[in-house]
C-alpha positions in Angstrom: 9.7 8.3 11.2 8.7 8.5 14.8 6.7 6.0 16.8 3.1 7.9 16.3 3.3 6.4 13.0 3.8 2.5 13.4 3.3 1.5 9.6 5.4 3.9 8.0 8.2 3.2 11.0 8.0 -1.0 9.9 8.1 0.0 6.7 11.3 2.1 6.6 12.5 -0.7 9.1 12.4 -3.6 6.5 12.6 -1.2 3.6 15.7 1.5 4.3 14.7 4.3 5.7 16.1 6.5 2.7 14.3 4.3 0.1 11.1 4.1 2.2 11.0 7.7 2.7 11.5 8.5 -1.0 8.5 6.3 -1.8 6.3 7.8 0.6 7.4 11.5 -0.4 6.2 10.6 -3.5 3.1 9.2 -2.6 1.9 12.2 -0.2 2.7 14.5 -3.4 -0.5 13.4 -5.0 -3.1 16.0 -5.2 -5.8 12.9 -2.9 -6.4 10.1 -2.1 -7.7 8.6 -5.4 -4.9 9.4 -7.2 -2.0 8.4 -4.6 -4.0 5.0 -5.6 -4.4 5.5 -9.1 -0.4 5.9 -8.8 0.5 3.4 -6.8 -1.4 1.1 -9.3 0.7 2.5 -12.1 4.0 1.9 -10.5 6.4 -0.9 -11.9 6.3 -3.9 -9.9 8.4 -4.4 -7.0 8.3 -7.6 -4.7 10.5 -6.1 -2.2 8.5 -3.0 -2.0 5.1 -4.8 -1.8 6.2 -7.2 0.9 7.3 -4.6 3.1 4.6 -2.6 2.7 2.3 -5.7 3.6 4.3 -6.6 6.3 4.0 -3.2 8.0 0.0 -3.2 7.1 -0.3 -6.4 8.5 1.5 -5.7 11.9 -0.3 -2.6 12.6 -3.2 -2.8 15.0 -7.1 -1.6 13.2 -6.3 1.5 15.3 -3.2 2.4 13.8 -4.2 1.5 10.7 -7.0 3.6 10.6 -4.8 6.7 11.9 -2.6 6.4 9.2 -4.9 6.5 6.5 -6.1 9.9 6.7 -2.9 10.3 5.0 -2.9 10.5 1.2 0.5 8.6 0.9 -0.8 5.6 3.1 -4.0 4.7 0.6 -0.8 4.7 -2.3 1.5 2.3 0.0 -2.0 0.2 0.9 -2.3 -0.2 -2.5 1.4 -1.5 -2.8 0.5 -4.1 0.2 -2.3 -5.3 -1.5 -0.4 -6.3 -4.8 2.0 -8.7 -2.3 -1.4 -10.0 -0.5 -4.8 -8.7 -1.2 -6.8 -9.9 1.7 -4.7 -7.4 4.0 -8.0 -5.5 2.8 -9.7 -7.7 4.6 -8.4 -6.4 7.9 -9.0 -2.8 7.1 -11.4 -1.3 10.1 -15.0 -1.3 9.1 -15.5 2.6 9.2 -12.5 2.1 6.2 -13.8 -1.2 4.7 -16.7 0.2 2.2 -14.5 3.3 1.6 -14.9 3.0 -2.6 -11.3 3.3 -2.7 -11.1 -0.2 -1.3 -12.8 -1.7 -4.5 -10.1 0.4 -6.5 -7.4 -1.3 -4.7 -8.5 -4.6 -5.1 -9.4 -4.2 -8.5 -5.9 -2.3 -9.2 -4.3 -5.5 -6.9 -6.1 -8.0 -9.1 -4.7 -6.6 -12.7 -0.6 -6.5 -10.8 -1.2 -10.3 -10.9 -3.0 -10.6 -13.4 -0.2 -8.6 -15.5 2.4 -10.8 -13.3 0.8 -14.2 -14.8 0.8 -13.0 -18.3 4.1 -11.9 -17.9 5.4 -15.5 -16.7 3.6 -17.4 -19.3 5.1 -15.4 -22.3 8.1 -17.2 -23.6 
């Protein structure tokens, strides 16, 4: 990670480099930017994951964040963020804001805890 990419630097920071770099591999391997969503949404949950990847969303300036998404992986690790705390959407810069795979995310961000609440009020 080098410093032209702030996000993905704080998240291999508080992630591990090796396990942040993996994830984010895999994420740029999808074919767009719809499906690095689609699977992100898919993945198993993963607090630590999520945090970090909200954490490094939410220290970013509008700027940065808005560099970094032109990258297919980023929209997959936005997604992530957004299952630990969905109004980091909020924060997204406007040009990004009424991008439709916003609504995706928060839709896909809404069924993690959704699933999450189920899951916690099964015996």
């Amino acid at each position: 990670m080098t410093e032209t990419y702030p996000i993905q630097a704080a998240f291999a920071s508080a992630l591990g480099t090796a396990r942040a770099d993996e994830l984010l591999t895999k994420l740029d391997n999808y074919s767009n930017q719809p499906n690095a969503v689609a699977g992100a949404a898919k993945r198993p949950s993963d607090p630590e994951v999520e945090a970090s990847a909200h954490a490094a969303f939410a220290a970013a300036t509008p700027e940065e964040v808005d560099l970094e998404l032109d990258s297919i992986g980023m929209w997959g690790l936005l997604t992530l963020a957004a299952r630990a705390d969905a109004t980091i959407l909020d924060s997204l810069p406007a040009e990004r804001a009424d991008n439709p795979k916003v609504a995706s995310i928060r839709r896909a961000a809404a069924k993690h805890r959704k699933g999450l609440a189920d899951a916690e009020g099964r015996p």
